[in-house]
N, C-alpha and C positions, 0 to 999 in steps of 0.2 A: 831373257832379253834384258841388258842393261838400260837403264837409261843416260840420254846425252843430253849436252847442254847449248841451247841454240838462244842465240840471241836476237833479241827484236828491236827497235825504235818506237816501235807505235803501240800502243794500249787498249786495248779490245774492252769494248761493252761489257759489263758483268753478266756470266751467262751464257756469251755468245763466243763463237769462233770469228768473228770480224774484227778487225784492226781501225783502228781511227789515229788521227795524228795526233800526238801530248802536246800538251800545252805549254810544256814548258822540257824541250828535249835536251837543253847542255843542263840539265837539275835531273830530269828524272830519267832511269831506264828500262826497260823493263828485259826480263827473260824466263823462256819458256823451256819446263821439263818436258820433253818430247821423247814417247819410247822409240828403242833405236830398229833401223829398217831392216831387211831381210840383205840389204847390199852393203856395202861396206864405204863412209863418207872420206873423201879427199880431205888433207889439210897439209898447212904448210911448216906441221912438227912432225918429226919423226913417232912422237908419244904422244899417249894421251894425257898423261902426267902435265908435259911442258904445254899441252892448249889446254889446259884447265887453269896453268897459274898465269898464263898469257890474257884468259879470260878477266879472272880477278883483279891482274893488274889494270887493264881497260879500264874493268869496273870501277876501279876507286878512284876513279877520275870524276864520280860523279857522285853528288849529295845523297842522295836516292836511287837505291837498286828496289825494284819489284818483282818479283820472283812467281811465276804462274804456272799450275797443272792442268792437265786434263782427264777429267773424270767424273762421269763422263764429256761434260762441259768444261769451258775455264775458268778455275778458280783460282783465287788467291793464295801462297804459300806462305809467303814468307819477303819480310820488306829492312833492309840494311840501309841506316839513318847515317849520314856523319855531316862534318862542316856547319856553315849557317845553320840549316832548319835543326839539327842536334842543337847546337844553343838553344836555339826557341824551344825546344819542348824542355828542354834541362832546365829554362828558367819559368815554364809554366805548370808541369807535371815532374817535375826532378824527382819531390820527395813522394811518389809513388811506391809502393815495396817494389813491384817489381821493375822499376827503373835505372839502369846502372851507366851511369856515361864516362866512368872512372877513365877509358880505353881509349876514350871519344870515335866511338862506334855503337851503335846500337843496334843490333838484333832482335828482331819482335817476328812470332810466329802468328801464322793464325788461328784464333779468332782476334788477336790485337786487344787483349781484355783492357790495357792500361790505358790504350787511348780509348773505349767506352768508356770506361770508369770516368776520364777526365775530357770528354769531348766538350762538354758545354765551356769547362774552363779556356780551352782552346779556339773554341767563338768567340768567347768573352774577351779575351787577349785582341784576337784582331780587329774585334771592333772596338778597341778603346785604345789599342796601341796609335802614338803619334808618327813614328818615324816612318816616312815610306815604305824604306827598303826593308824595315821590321814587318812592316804592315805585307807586305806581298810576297815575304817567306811566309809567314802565319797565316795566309792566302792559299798558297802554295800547298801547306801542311793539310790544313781543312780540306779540300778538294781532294788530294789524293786519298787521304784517309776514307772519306767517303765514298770514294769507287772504293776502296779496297777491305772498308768492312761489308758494303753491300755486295761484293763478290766472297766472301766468305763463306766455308759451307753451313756457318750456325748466322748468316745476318741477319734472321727474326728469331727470337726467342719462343715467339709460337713454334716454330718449329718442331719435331720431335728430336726431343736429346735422349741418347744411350746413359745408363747409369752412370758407367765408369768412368764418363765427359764430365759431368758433373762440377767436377773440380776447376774444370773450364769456364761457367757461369758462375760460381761462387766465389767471390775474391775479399779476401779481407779489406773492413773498410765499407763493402757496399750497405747500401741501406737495403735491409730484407722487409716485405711486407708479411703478414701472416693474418690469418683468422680466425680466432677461439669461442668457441660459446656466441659465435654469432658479431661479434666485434671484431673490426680494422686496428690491427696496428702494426709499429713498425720499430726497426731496431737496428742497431751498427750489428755485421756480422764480427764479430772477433775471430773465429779461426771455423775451418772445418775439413773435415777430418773422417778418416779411420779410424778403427782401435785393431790391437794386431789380432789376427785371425779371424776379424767379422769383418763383414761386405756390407754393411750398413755405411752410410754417413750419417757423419753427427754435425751439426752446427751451435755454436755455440754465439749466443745473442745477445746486446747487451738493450739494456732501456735506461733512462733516466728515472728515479724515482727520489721524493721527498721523505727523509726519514725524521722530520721532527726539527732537525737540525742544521741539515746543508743538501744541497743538490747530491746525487751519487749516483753510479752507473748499477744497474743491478745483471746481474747473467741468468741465464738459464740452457740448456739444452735441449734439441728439437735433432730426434730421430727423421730422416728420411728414408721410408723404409723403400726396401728392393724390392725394384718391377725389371720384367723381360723385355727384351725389346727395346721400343723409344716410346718416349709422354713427350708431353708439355710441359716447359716448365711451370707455367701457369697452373698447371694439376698439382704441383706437388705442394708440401705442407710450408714452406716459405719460397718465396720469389721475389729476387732482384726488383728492386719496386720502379725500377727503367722499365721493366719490361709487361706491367702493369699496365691496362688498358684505364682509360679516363687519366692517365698519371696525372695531370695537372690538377686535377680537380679532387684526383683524392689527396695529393701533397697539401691544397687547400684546406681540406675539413683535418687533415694531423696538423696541420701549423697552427688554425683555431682553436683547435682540441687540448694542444697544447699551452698557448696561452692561456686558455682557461686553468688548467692545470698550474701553469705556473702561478698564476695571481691567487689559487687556493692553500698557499703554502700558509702556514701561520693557524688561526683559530678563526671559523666562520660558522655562521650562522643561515643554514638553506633550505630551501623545500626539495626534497628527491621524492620521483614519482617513478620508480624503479624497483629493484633489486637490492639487500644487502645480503652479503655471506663474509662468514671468520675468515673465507681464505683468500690469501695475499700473495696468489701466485707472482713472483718477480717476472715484470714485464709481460704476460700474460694475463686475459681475461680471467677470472675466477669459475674455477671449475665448478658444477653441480648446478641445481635450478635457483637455488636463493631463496629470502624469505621476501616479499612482496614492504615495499613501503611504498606510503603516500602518507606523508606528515615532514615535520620538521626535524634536522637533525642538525647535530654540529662536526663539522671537518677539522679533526685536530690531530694530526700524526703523532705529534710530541706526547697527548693523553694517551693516546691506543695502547703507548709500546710501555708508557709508565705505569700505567693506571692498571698496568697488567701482567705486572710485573717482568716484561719482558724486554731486553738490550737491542739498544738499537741499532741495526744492522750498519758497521762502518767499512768504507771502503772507497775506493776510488772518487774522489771530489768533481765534482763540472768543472769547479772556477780554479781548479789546478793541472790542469788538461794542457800539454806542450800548445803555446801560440804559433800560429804561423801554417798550424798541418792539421786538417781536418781529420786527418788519419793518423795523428799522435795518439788517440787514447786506448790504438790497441798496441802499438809500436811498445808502448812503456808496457814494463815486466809486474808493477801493481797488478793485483787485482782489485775485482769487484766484490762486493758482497751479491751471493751467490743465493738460489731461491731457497728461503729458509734456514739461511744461515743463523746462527747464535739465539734460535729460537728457545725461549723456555728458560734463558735463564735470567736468574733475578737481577737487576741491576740495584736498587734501591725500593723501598716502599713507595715513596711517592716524594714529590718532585716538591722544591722549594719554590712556595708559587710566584716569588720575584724572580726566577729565573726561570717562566716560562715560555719566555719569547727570545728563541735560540737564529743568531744567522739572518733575522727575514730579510735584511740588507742586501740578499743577492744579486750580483752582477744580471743585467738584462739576457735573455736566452736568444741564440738566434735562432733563425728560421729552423736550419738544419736540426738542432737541437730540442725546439719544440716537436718536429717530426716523430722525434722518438719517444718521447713521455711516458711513464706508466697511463695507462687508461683508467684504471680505478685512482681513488681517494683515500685514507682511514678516517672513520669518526665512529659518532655513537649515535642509534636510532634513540630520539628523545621519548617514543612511546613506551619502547621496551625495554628502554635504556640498554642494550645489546653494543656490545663495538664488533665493527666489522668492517669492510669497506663499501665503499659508493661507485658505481661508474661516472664520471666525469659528466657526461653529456645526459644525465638526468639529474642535474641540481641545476637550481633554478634561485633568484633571488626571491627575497619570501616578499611577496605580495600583504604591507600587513597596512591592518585597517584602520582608517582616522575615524576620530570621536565617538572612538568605540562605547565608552560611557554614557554618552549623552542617549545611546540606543538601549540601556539597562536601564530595569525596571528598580531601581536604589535608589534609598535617600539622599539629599544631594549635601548634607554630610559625608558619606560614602563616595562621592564623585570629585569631591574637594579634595580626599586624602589621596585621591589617584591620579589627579591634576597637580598636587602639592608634589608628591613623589616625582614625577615628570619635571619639573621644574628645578630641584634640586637631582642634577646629576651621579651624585656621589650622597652619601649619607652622611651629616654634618659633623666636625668634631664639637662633643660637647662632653666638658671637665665635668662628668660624674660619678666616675671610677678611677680609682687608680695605678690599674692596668688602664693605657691606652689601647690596648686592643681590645678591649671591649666596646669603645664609644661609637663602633662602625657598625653597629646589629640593630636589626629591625626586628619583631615579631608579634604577627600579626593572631589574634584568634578566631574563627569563623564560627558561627555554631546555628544549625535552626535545620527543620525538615529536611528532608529530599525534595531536589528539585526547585529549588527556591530561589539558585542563584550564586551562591558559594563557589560554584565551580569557575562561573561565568566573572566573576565578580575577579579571582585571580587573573584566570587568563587574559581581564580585558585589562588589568595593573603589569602583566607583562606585556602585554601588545603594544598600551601606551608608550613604555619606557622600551621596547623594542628588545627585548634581551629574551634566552632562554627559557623555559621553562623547565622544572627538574621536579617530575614530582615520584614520591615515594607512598605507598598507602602500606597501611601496619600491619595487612595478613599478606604480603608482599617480602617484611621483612623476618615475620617469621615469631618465634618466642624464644630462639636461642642466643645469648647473650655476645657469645663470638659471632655469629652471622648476621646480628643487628650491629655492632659495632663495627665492622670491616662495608658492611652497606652506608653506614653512616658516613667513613670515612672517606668513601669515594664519593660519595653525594656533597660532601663539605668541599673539596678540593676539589671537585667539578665546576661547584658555583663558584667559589672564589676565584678561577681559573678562566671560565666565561662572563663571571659577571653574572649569572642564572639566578634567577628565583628559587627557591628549592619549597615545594609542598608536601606536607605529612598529610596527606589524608586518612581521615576516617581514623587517626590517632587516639580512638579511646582508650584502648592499652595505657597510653602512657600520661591520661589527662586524669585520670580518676584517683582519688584517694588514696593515698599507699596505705598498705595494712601491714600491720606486725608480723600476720602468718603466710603472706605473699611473699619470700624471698625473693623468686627471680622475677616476680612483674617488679617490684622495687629496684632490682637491679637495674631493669629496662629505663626504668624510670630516671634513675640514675647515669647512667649511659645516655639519655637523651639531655640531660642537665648538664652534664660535659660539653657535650657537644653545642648546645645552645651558648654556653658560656664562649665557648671559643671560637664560634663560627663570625665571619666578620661578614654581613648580606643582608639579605632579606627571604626572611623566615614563615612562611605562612601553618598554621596548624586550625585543620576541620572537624568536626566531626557533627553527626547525625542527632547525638543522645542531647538528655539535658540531664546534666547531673551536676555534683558541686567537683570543680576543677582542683586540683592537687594544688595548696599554698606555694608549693615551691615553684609550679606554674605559675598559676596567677602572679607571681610576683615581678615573674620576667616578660611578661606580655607588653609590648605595648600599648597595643589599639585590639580592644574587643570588637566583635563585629558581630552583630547578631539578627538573620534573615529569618521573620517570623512569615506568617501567615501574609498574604495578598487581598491586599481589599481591593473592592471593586473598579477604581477607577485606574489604579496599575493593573490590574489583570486586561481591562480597557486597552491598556497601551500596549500589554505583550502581547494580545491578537493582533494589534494594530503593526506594530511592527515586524512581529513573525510572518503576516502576508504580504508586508509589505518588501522585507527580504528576499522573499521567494518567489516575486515575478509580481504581486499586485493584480493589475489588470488586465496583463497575460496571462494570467495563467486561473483566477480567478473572479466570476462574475459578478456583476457590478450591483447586484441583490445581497450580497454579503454584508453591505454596510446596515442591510433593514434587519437582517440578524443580529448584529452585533451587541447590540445591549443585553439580550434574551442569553445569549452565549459566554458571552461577558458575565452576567448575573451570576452562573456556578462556577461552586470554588475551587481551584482547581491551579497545581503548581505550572511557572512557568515551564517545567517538564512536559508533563501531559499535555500541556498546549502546542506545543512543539511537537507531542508525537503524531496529535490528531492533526495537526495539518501536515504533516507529511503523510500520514494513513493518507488524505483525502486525495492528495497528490500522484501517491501511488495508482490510487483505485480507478485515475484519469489517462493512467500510460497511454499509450496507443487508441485511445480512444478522442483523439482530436477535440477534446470536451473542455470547457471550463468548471472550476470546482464551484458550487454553488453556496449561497447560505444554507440550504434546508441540508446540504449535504454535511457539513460540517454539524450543525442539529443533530441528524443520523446519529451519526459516531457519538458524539458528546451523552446522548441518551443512552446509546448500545455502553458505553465503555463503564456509565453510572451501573447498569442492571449488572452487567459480569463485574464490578466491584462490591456489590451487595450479596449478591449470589453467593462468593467466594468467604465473603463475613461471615454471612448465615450458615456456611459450613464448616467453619472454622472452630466457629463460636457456639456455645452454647444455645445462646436466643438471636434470633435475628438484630442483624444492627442497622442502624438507624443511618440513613445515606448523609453524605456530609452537606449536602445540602440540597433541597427540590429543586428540580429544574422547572422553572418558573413557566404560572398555569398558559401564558402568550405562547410562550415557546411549544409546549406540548398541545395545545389546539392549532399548533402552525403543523407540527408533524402529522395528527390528525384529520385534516385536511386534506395532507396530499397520501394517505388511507399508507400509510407507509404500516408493516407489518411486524409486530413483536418478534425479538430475536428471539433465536431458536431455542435457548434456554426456557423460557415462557411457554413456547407453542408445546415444550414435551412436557408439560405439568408439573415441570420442578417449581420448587418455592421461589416467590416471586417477591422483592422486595418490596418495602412498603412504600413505597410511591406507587409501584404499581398494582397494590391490593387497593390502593384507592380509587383506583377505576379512572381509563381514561376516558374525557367526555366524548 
């Protein structure tokens, strides 16, 4: 059975076999493919040749032909545009790919992709348009297009689509959404496609991402693999992001998302409480589980790709993208830098630190363009000092602390030079050398116990001044003279590059005496002497020992710093503000204060003090309890007995505890009939406090 061609005036409900009258019947017309009957239809041609082109000529009498089958119901076929409303769409969706008005006719089948793609623009039109008769074809347009994608056999995307339609929903241009590793994001589609002889589709994706230097589109490829049957588009591994449920609100968090993104271009300083990993999937989430961070890092694309010896991916620019056509950046035959393109190779050692602030001037992003962003970041984790990247939506601005000093337990000597520094932004020029690049360095030397404050002492001189921290410790670097000098040299150009502190801890290697028959710790030593010379910052070196400091050191120091022992009324204050840190009188009972001096009394670094009140802390989890004075007591006693125990076996003769815990405090423990740790109850040696017998 052929089918024939019968003509209607009226326009049927999407769906349905019922007719209603158009709105507009000298503009639009509609006609119906009808299989043909078992009898044979009268007309007034001899052929059916001459009532087909008799048809058409009718037809072109009117702006709008709509074309409808039945199968089972009536659907949509096929819709022939010319006159007025062809203008209006030629000047609101013209530069669509598949748009051609060259004919001044236009041909659209269904599903009508080109008017999806551009319906909103087509809203937008009529309601900003001023000229009536503009205004009430753009009227005209909207309305029927509306019946005529909702009679389409695909007019929900839920829907179940066949593989080989595919091509039908996919249109270059569109914004695709996806989900990796548990992350939203989204991307211009660029092309997608077959390869010859496989039945896969491939889509090929672009993102926005920052290489150091300028905005750039990055690609990648995403298999859609083959199913039987029909899915959802929703199920597959990207989806037109129209066709996204919540769309409004997830377009929201990518526009966010992205502005955040955008304002991290350049060198920042942030707290991530996430994930990092080396890998830098283009425009996708980073594959694999990652290494866990929660500390401070710094966001610097231009370090990642230097600092590491690798070129920076070039390609297609944002701010060179055709104006005018949201759909220029795939129209043009450039490409993008592609995932993991020009990876590995060497561009230069390392970067001239005047020229490390490349482009940040860039033109503002719009809406649309933030949508697409990379989701990750590059930087370096400041703990591990590791580069890799960050997810966008776990950095955070760093929360940092005022009058940090005034909370340390230092001479206030020591609080002036770290209020002096704070106050002087830059490090002063002074005519003492003459190389001027030496007059920019500070170096600092720290030296006394464990636990005593050194550590604290930097961190709170970078907290003040708000800048990085970079610290390096000397079994870290190693004893090989190429692997200490390539660490050194990226530690130099990192701080000089962020402005960072840089710390040598625990530097005994390179602080002690050179000897004649030490070659390569002298070399070390020497290689750190370079390096001091040339670095322009602020330099801190610690260490544990006391010994005499190499002349070539000491000569370049500038401010010794030396954390002895704690006397009573600073240890005083570092109970005092260690509980007061940690909750005070929530979290600790207000009998604390009657202990304090007794506790206070033994010597004991700001360390230990810190650990015993988190021990006590702990020991209160889940138990709705406040920590008490006699509890803190407890520990303080228990932690002296396991430090003597540990002596006396160490050691030859028992040694002598660093100091008694005073006789108040142990008739307070005694008291409350509290029981000798369990070292004691099994007859080991018992130190001499407690051969003393408690009363």
């Amino acid at each position: 059975m052929s089918d024939i061609v019968l003509e209607d005036a009226s326009v049927p409900e999407a769906g349905t076999s019922g007719t209603s009258k158009s709105a507009h019947p000298e503009q639009v017309k509609n006609l119906y493919l009808c299989p043909a009957d078992d009898y044979d239809r009268g007309s007034e041609f001899k052929s059916f040749h001459q009532d087909s082109e008799d048809l058409e000529e009718r037809m072109a009498k009117y702006d709008i032909v709509h074309r409808w089958y039945q199968k089972p119901d009536w659907s949509s076929w096929s819709v022939t545009i010319r006159g007025e409303p062809l203008k209006i769409l030629d000047e609101v969706i013209g530069d669509h790919p598949d748009i051609d008005t060259t004919w001044g006719v236009l041909d659209l089948d269904s599903p009508y992709q080109p008017i999806r793609d551009r319906r909103e623009d087509l809203e937008n039109y009529r309601a900003t348009v001023k000229d009536p008769k503009r205004r009430e074809i753009a009227t005209l347009l909207a309305t029927f297009f509306n019946t005529a994608i909702s009679a389409s056999p695909m007019s929900e995307f839920d829907s179940l689509v066949p593989y080989d339609e595919l091509k039908d929903a996919f249109k270059p241009g569109d914004i695709v959404a996806m989900v990796s590793a548990g992350v939203t994001s989204a991307h211009y589609l660029r092309e997608f496609y077959r390869e010859p002889n496989k039945v896969e589709w491939i889509a090929v994706i672009e993102c926005i991402d920052w290489n150091g230097s300028f905005f750039g589109f990055r690609s990648s490829r995403v298999e859609v693999p083959f199913y039987k049957g029909q899915e959802p588009i929703t199920s597959l591994p990207i989806c037109p992001i129209k066709c996204c449920k919540d769309r409004g609100s997830l377009e929201d968090r990518l526009v966010a998302r992205g502005r955040k993104f955008e304002a991290l271009r350049g060198y920042h300083h942030k707290y991530c409480d996430g994930l990092m990993t080396p890998d830098h999937s283009a425009g996708l989430a980073p594959r694999g589980g990652g290494v866990p961070v929660r500390g401070r890092v710094v966001v610097d694309a231009h370090a990642f790709y230097e600092f590491q010896g690798l070129s920076k991916p070039d390609g297609r620019r944002v701010d060179q993208e055709q104006s005018g056509s949201k759909f220029g950046h795939y129209l043009r035959n450039a490409g993008s830098y592609a995932d993991g393109a020009d990876r590995g190779k060497p561009q230069r050692s390392f970067p001239d630190v005047k020229l490390q602030r490349h482009e940040l001037d860039q033109p503002p992003m719009t809406k649309e363009q933030c949508m697409v962003t990379h989701t990750h970041v590059k930087g370096m984790d400041l703990t591990t000092r590791e580069w890799g990247v960050f997810y966008v939506e776990d950095l955070t601005d760093i929360e940092w602390r005022s009058n940090v000093a005034d909370l340390m337990v230092i001479p206030n000597a020591y609080k002036e030079l770290i209020t002096s520094a704070i106050r002087s932004e830059n490090i002063p020029d002074v005519d003492i050398d003459e190389v001027p690049s030496k007059d920019h360095s500070l170096l600092l030397f720290a030296f006394g116990p464990p636990g005593f404050g050194k550590t604290m002492y930097i961190e709170a001189f970078a907290e003040e001044r708000r800048v990085p921290l970079y610290t390096l410790t000397a079994g870290e670097l190693g004893s090989d003279p190429g692997t200490v000098q390539k660490a050194l040299d990226m530690a130099c150009k990192c701080c000089a590059l962020w402005n960072a502190v840089m710390v040598l801890d625990r530097a005994d290697v390179f602080l002690a005496d050179q000897k004649p028959r030490e070659l390569q710790r002298n070399e070390l030593v020497s290689i750190l002497l370079r390096k001091l010379d040339d670095h322009q910052g602020i330099v801190f070196l610690t260490t544990n020992r006391r010994y005499s400091i190499d002349e070539a050191i000491q000569s370049r120091v500038d401010i010794i710093l030396p954390f002895p022992s704690l006397g009573l009324e600073p240890r005083r204050r570092v109970w005092r503000s260690t509980i007061t840190a940690n909750g005070d009188r929530d979290r600790f009972d207000v009998d604390v204060a009657n202990y304090l001096e007794e506790i206070a009394a033994v010597n004991m670094s700001i360390r230990e003090i810190k650990n015993i009140v988190k021990r006590a802390l702990m020991s209160k989890t889940g138990l709705q309890a406040k920590v008490t004075g006699l509890d803190l007591l407890r520990l303080v006693e228990t932690r002296f007995w396991a430090q003597d125990y540990w002596a006396q076996s160490v050691m030859a003769q028992p040694a002598m505890p660093q100091q008694a815990i005073p006789q108040s405090a142990i008739q307070a423990i005694a008291q409350q009939r509290m029981p000798q740790p369990a070292i004691a109850q099994q007859g080991m040696p018992q130190p001499a406090m407690a051969q003393q017998g408690m009363p």
